[in-house]
C-alpha positions as CSV (number, residue, x, y, z in Angstrom):
1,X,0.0,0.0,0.0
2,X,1.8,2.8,-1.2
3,X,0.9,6.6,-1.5
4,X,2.8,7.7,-4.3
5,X,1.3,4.5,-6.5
6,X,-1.8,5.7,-5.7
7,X,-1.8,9.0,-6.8
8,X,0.1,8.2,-10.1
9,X,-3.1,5.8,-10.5
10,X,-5.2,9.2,-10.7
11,X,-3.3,11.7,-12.0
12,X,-3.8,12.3,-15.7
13,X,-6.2,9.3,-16.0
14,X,-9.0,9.7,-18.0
15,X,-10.5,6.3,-16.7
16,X,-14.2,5.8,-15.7
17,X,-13.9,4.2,-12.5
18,X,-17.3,1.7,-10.9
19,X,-16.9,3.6,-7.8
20,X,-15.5,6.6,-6.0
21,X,-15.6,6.1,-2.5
22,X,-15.7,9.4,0.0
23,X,-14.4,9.1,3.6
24,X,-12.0,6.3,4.9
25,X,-13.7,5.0,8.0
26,X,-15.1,1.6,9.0
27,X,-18.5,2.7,6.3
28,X,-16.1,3.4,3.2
29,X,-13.6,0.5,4.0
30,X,-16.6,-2.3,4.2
31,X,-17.7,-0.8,0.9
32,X,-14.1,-1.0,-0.8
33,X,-13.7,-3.8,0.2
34,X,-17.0,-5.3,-0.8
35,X,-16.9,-3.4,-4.4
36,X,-13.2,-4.5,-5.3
37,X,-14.2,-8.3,-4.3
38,X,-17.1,-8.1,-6.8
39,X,-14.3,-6.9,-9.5
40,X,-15.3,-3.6,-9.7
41,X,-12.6,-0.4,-10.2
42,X,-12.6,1.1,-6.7
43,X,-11.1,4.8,-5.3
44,X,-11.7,5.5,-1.9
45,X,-10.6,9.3,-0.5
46,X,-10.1,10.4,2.9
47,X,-9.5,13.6,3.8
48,X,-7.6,13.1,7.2
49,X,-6.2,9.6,8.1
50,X,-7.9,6.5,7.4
51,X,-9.9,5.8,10.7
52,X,-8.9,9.2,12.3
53,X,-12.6,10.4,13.3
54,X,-15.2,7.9,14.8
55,X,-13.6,4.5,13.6
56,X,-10.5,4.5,15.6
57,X,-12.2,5.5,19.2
58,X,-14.8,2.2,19.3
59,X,-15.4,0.3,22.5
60,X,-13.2,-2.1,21.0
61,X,-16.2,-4.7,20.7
62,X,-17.5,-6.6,17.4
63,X,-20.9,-7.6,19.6
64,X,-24.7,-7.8,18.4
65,X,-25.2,-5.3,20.9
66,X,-27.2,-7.1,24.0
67,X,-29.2,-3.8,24.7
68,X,-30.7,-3.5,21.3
69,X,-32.4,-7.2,22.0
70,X,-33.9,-5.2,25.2
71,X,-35.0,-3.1,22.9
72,X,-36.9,-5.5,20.6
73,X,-34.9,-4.7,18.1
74,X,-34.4,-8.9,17.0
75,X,-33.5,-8.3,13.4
76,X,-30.0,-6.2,13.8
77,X,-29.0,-7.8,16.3
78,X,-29.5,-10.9,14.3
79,X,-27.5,-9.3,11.5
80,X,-25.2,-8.3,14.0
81,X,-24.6,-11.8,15.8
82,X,-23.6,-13.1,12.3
83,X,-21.5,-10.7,11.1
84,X,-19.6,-11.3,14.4
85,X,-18.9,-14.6,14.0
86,X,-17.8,-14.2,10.6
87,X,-15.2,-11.4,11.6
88,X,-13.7,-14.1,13.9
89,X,-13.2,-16.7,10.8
90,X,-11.7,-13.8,8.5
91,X,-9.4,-11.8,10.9
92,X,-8.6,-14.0,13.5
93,X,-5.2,-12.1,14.5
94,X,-7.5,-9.1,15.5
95,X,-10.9,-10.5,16.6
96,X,-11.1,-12.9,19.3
97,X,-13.7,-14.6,21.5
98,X,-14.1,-12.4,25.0
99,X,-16.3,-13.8,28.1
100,X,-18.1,-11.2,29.8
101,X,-19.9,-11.5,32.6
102,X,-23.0,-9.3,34.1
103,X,-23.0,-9.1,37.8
104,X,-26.8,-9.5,39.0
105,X,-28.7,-7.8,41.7
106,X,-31.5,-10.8,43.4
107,X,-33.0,-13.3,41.4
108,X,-35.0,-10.9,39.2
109,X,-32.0,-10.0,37.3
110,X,-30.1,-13.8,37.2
111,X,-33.6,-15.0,35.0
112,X,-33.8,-12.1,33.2
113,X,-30.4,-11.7,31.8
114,X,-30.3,-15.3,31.9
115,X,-33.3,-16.0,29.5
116,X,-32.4,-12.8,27.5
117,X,-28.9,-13.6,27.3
118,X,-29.8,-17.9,25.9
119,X,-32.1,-15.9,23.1
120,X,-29.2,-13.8,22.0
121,X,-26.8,-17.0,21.4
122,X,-29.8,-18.7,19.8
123,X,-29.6,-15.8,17.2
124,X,-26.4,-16.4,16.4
125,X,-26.8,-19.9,15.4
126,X,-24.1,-22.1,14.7
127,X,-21.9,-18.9,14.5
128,X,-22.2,-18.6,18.2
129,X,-19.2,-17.6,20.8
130,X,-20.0,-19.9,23.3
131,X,-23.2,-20.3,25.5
132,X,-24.2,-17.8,28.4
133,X,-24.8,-19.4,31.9
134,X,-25.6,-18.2,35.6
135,X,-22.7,-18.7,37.9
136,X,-22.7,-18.4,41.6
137,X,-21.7,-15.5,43.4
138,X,-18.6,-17.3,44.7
139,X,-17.4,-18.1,41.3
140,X,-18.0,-14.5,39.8
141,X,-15.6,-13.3,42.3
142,X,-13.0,-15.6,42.0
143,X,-13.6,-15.3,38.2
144,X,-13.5,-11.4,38.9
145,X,-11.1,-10.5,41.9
146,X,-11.6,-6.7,41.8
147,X,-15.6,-6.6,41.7
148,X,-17.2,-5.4,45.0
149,X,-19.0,-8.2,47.0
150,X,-21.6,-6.2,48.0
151,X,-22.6,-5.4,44.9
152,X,-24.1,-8.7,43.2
153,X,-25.8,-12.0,44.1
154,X,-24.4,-13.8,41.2
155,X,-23.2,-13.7,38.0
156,X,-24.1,-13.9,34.1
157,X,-21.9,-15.2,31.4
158,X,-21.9,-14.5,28.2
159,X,-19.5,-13.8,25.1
160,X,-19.5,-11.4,22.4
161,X,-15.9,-10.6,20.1
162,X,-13.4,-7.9,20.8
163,X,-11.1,-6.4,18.5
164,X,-9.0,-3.4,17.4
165,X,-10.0,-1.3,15.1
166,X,-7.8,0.3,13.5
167,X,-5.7,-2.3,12.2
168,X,-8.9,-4.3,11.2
169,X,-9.5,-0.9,9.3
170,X,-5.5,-1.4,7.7
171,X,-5.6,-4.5,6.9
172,X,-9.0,-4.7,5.2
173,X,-7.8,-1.5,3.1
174,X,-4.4,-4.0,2.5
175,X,-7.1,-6.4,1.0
176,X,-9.2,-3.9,-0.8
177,X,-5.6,-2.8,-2.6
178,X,-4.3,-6.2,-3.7
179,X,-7.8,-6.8,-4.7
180,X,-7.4,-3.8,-7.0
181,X,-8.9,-0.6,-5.3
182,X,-7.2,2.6,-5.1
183,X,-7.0,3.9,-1.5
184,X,-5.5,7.2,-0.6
185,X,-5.2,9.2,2.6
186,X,-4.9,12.8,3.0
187,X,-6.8,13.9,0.0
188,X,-10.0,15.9,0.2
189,X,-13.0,15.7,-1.7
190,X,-14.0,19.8,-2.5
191,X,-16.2,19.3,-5.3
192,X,-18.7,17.2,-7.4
193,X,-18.7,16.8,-11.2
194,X,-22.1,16.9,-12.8
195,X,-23.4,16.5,-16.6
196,X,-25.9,19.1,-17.6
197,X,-28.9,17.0,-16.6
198,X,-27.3,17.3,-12.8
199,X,-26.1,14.1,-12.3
200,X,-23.2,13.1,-10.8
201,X,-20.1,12.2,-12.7
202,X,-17.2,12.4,-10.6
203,X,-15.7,14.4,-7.9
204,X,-13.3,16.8,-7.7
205,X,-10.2,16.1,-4.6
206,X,-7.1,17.9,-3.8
207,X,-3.9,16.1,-2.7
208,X,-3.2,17.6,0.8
209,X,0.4,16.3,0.4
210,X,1.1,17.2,-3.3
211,X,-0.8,20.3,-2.9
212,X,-2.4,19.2,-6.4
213,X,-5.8,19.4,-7.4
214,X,-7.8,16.2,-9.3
215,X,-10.6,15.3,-11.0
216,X,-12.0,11.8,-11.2
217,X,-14.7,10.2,-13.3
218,X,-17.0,8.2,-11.5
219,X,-20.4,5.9,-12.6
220,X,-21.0,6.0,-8.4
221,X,-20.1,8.5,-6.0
222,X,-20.7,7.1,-2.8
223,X,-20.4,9.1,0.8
224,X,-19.4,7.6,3.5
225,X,-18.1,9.9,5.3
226,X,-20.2,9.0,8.9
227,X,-20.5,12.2,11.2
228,X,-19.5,14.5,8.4
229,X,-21.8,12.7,5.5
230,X,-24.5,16.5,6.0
231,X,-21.2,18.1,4.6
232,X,-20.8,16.4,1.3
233,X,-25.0,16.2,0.7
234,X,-24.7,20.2,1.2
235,X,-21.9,20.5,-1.5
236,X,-24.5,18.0,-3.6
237,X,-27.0,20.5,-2.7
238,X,-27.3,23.3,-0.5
239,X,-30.8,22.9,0.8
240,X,-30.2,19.1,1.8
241,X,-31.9,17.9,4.9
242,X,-29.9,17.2,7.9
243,X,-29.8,13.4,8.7
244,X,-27.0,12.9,11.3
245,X,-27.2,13.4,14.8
246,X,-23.9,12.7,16.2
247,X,-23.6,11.5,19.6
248,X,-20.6,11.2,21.9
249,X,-19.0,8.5,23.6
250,X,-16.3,9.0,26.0
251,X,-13.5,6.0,27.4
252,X,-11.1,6.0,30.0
253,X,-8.2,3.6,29.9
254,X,-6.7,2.1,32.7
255,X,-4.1,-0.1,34.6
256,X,-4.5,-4.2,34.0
257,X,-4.7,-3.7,38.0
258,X,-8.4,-2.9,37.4
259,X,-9.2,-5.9,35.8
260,X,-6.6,-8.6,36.3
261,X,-8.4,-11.3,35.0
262,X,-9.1,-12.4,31.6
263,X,-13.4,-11.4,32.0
264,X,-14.4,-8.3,30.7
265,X,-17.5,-6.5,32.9
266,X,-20.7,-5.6,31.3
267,X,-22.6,-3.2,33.8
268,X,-26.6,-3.2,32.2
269,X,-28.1,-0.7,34.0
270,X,-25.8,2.8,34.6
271,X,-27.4,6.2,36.3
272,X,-28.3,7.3,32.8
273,X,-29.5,4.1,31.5
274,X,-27.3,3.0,29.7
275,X,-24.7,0.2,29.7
276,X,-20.9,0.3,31.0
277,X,-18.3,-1.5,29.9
278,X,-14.6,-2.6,31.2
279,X,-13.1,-4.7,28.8
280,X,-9.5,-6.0,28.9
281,X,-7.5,-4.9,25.7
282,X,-4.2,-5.0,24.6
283,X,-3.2,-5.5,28.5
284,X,-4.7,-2.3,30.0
285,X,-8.6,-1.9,30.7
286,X,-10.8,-0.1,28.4
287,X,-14.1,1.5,30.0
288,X,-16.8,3.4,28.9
289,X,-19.0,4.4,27.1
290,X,-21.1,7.2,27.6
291,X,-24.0,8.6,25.3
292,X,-23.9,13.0,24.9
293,X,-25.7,14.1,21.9
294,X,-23.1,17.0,20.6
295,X,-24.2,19.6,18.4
296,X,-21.0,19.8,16.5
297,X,-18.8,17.8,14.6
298,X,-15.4,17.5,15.0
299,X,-12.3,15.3,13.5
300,X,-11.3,15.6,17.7
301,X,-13.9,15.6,20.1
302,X,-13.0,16.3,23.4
303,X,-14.1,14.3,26.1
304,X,-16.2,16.8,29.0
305,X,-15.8,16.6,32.4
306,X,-18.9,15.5,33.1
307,X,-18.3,12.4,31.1
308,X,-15.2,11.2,32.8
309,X,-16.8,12.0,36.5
310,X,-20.0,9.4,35.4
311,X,-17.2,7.0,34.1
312,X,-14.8,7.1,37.3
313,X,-18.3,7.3,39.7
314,X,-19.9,3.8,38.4
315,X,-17.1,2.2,38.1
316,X,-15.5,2.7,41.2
317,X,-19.3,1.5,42.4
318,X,-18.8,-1.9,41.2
319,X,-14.9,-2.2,41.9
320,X,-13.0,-2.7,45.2
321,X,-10.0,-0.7,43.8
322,X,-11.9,2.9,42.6
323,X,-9.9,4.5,39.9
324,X,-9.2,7.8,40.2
325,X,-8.3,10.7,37.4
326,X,-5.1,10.1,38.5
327,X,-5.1,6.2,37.5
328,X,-6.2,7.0,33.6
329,X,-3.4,6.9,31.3
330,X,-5.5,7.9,28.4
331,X,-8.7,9.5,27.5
332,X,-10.2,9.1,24.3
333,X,-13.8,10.4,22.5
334,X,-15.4,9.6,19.5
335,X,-18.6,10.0,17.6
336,X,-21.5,8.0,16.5
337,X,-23.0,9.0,13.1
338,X,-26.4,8.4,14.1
339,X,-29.3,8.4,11.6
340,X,-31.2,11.6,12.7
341,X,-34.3,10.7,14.0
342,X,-37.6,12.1,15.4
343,X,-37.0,14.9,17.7
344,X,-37.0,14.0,21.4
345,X,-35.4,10.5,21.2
346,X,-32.8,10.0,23.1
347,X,-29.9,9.4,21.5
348,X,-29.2,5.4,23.1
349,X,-32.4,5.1,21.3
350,X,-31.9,5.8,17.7
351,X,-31.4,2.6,15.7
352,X,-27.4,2.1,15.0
353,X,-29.0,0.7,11.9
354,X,-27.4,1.6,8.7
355,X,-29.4,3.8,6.0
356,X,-29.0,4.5,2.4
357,X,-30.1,8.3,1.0
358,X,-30.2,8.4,-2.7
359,X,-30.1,11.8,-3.8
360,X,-31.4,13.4,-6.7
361,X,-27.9,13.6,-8.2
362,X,-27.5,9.7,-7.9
363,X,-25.2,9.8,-5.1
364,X,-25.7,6.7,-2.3
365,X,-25.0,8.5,1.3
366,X,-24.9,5.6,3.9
367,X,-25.4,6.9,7.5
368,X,-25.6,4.8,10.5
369,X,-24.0,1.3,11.3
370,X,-21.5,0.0,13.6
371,X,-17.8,-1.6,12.9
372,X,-19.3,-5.1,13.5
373,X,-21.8,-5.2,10.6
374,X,-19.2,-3.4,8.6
375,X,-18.4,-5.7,5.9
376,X,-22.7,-6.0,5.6
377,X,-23.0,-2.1,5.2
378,X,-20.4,-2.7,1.9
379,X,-22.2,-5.6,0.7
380,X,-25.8,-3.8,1.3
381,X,-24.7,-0.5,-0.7
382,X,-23.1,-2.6,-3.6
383,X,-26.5,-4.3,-3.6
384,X,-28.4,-0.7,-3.8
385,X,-26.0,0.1,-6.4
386,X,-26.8,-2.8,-8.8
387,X,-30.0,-2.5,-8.9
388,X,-30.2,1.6,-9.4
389,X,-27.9,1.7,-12.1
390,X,-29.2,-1.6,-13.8
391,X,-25.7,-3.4,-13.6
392,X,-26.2,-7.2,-13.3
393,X,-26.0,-9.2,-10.2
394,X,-23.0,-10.2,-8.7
395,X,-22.9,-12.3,-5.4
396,X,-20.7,-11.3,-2.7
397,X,-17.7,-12.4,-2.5
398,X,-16.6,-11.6,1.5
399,X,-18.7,-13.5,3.5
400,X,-15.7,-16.1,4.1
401,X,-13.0,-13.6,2.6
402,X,-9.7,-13.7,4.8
403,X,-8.2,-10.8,5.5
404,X,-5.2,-9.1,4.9
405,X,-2.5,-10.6,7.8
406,X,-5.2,-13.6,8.6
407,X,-3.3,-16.3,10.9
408,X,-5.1,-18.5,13.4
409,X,-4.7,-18.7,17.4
410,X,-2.7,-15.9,17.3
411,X,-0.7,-15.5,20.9
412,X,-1.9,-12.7,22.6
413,X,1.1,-12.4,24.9
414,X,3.1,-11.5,22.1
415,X,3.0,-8.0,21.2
416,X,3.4,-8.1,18.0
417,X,0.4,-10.5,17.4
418,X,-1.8,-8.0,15.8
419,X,0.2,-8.0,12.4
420,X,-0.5,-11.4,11.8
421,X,1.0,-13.3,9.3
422,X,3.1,-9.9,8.4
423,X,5.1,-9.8,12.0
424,X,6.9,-12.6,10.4
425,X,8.5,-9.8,7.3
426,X,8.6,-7.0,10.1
427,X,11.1,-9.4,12.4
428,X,13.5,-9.5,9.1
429,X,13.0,-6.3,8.7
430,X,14.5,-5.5,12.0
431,X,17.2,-8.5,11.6
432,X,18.3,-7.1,8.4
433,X,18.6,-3.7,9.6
434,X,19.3,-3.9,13.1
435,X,16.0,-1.9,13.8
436,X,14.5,-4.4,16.8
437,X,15.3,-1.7,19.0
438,X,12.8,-0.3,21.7
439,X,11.0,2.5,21.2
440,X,8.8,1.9,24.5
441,X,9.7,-0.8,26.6
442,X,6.0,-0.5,28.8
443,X,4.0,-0.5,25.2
444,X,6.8,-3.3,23.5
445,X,7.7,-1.0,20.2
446,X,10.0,-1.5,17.9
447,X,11.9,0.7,15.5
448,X,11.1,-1.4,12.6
449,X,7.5,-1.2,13.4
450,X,7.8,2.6,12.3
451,X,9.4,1.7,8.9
452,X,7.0,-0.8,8.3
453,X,3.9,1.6,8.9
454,X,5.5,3.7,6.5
455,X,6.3,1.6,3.7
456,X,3.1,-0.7,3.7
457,X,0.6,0.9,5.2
458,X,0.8,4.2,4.4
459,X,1.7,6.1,7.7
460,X,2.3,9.6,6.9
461,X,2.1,11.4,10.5
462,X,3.9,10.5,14.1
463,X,0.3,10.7,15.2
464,X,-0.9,8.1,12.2
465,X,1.8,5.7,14.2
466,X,1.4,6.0,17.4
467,X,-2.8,6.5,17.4
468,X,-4.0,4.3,14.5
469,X,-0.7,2.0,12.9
470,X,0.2,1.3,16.5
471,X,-2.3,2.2,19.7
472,X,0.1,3.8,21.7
473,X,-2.3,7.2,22.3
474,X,-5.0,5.2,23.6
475,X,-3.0,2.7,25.8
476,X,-0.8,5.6,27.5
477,X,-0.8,8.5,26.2
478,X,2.3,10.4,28.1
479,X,4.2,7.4,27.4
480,X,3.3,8.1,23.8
481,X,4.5,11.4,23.8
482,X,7.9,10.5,25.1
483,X,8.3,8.6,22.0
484,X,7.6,10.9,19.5
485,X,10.6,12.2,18.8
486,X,12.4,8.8,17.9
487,X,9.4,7.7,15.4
488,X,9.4,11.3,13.8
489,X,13.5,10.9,12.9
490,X,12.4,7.1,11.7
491,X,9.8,8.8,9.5
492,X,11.9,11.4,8.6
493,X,15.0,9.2,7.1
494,X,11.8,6.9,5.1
495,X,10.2,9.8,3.8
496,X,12.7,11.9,2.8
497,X,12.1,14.9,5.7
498,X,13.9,17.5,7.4
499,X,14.6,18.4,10.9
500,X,11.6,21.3,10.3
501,X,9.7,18.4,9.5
502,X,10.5,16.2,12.7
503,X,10.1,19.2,15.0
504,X,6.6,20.2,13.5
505,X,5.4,16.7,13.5
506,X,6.7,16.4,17.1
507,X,4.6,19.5,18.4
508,X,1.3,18.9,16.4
509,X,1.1,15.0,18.0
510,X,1.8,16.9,21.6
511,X,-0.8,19.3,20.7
512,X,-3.6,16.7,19.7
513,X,-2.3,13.9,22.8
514,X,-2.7,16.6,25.5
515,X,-6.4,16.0,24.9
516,X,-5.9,12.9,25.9
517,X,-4.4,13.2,29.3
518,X,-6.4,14.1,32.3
């Protein structure tokens, strides 16, 4: 995956392509991804970083969502169940099976969760995680040595998948590319192209990097550009109805002392009704999420005080080890691109369905979804596609479609497990050139890690590296900082920079990370 191959694949190119694909997040990936299986001539844009908004600051979770069964809603969280279990078959380095277990309040609770829990495995069908049972008080806190004994009367289990992001997000790109798509970061989409009947034709981008400007044909401009999708139906047309209402969710990362055990909590009933989550990931203890509807979009939203306080407050309720601001060695916030919805829903009840808008140009806007049904969203709009512009029908192709890096019963205590069957070429890399050095000895990174990034999978930034290539800002973020000068002079010396360069990209990453520290 290389930038400069990408853009000499547009530049001067008077080609038609199937597809032109705006916005670089979980929505436009599953739909590259889908498209370039099919055979069809893919570009995707992004105007950031692939994954920089929403899709990088998940819960970490490829789940059916239990909450939406409370909520009757059967059918996505039948959808969802599925496409779980067939993330686990495809990217088995970065999805994996996680026990969770709901601490109960009487014997109310035990048969409810119980009995709701058994219907949500049954959904799943023979693509199951494993079946959800009642356990004893005694064995939830042996199972769970932090939890406060006064708290529950027993326990339920149950299993849903866990993942990270980000590097599903690289390596499905990876697969998109070798598959035949052209995928570029850093390059904004600032106009359409439209015949004289006003239909859609292309689009018009500009290479932040080249500082060149590009037009591309297109017989399907798609956006999928989640909380920012009002922005490109506005440049389609100015009058356009709103229909996202972003909402915020808030994390706190903490100490493995939290949660030393391999059981992730699911709390199902917070102060504000929602549920809470502390989920072991990449050995530190990921918890949130909350729910603020936010009137603004943003590429970094900022976390509010409020937010971390509910956070910290329930779950040093349930814990017998209350964290304080002082424990969290990151903070992170992202939006959901929720379809907008009658007025006066709260926003934990808008469906995290996935839509499709056609507009009167003939551009598909796809709004809604989660990570976990991701590669459905792709095959869902390809569908839409077909059928509107009359193309015949292709099957999918990516139901059982390995992904980029796929290796099975990864090691989890080896740090470099999430690259899959690429760690492998990254170890020679750092044999050949003596780059096995540490970078962080707390977050295990290596200098070749950095080269790697760079060469194939298109890291352009320090804060690319150490927030999306690697997870560095999330895990610890003043530990992150500290290593930013070493990956910038790595970067530098692979990308041809100077010490302006270094020192820039140095003080923009501290700039953004702050936000990330309490």
């Amino acid at each position: 995956m290389k930038r400069s191959e990408m853009i000499d694949k547009i530049s001067g190119t008077t080609k038609e392509f199937d597809f032109i694909i705006i916005g670089g997040g979980a929505t436009g990936i599953g739909i590259a991804l889908e498209a370039s299986a099919r055979g069809y001539s893919v570009v995707l844009l992004e105007k950031s970083d692939f994954t920089k908004s929403t899709s990088s600051k998940s819960t970490k979770l490829v789940h059916g969502g239990v909450r939406y069964l409370a909520q009757g809603d059967v059918g996505l969280v039948r959808e969802a169940v599925v496409e779980r279990g067939l993330l686990t078959q495809n990217a088995p380095h970065l999805v994996k099976n996680q026990s969770f277990i709901i601490p109960t309040h009487g014997l109310f609770d035990e048969l409810q969760y119980t009995v709701g829990l058994t219907m949500y495995d049954l959904l799943a069908g023979k693509l199951s995680l494993g079946r959800s049972k009642r356990i004893s008080k005694a064995k939830t806190l042996k199972r769970i040595s932090t939890i406060n004994p006064d708290k529950i009367s027993a326990g339920v289990v149950y299993h849903d998948g866990q993942f990270d992001d980000t590097r599903l997000a690289i390596n499905t790109l990876q697969s998109a590319t070798e598959l035949g798509a052209i995928v570029i970061n850093y390059c904004s989409v600032n106009g359409l192209l439209k015949d004289d009947k006003g239909v859609i034709t292309g689009v018009k981008c500009f290479d932040e990097e080249g500082g060149k400007q590009y037009e591309i044909k297109g017989k399907q401009v798609v956006n999928a550009t989640g909380v920012f999708a009002d922005a490109i139906l506005m440049m389609d047309s100015p009058n356009a109805k709103k229909t996202i209402a972003p909402s915020q969710g808030v994390h706190l990362v903490l100490d493995k002392s939290f949660l030393p055990d391999n059981d992730a909590i699911m709390i199902p009933k917070t102060d504000d009704g929602r549920v809470l989550f502390l989920v072991p990931w990449h050995g530190r203890v990921v918890v949130g999420t909350t729910d603020t509807p936010i009137k603004e979009e943003s590429l970094e939203p900022i976390a509010l005080e409020e937010e971390i306080e509910f956070i910290l407050k329930t779950a040093a309720r349930y814990l017998t080890k209350a964290p304080k601001r002082s424990d969290v060695l990151s903070v992170f916030a992202g939006l959901r691109p929720l379809a907008a919805t009658e007025e006066g829903k709260k926003t934990k009840e808008i469906s995290r369905s996935h839509k499709i808008f056609t507009s009167a140009s003939g551009m598909l806007t796809m709004v809604g979804g989660k990570w976990t049904t991701f590669r459905k969203m792709g095959e869902d709009l390809v569908d839409k596609t077909e059928i509107k512009n009359g193309w015949p029908k292709l099957p999918t192709k990516t139901k059982h479609l390995k992904i980029h890096g796929y290796k099975e019963n990864p090691d989890h205590n080896n740090p470099l497990y999430y690259y899959g069957s690429d760690e492998a070429a990254i170890l020679e890399m750092a044999s050949k050139i003596g780059n096995g050095t540490l970078i962080s000895k707390s977050l295990h990174v290596i200098e070749a890690q950095v080269k790697w990034a760079v060469e194939h999978e298109m890291c352009r930034t320090v804060e690319d590296f150490l927030a999306r290539r690697t997870r560095c800002q999330l895990l610890d973020a003043r530990e992150s900082i500290k290593m930013a000068p070493r990956v910038a002079k790595i970067m530098a010396k692979e990308l041809g920079k100077d010490e302006a360069w270094q020192t820039k990209q140095v003080e923009d990453y501290l700039n953004v990370t702050m936000n990330y520290i309490l």
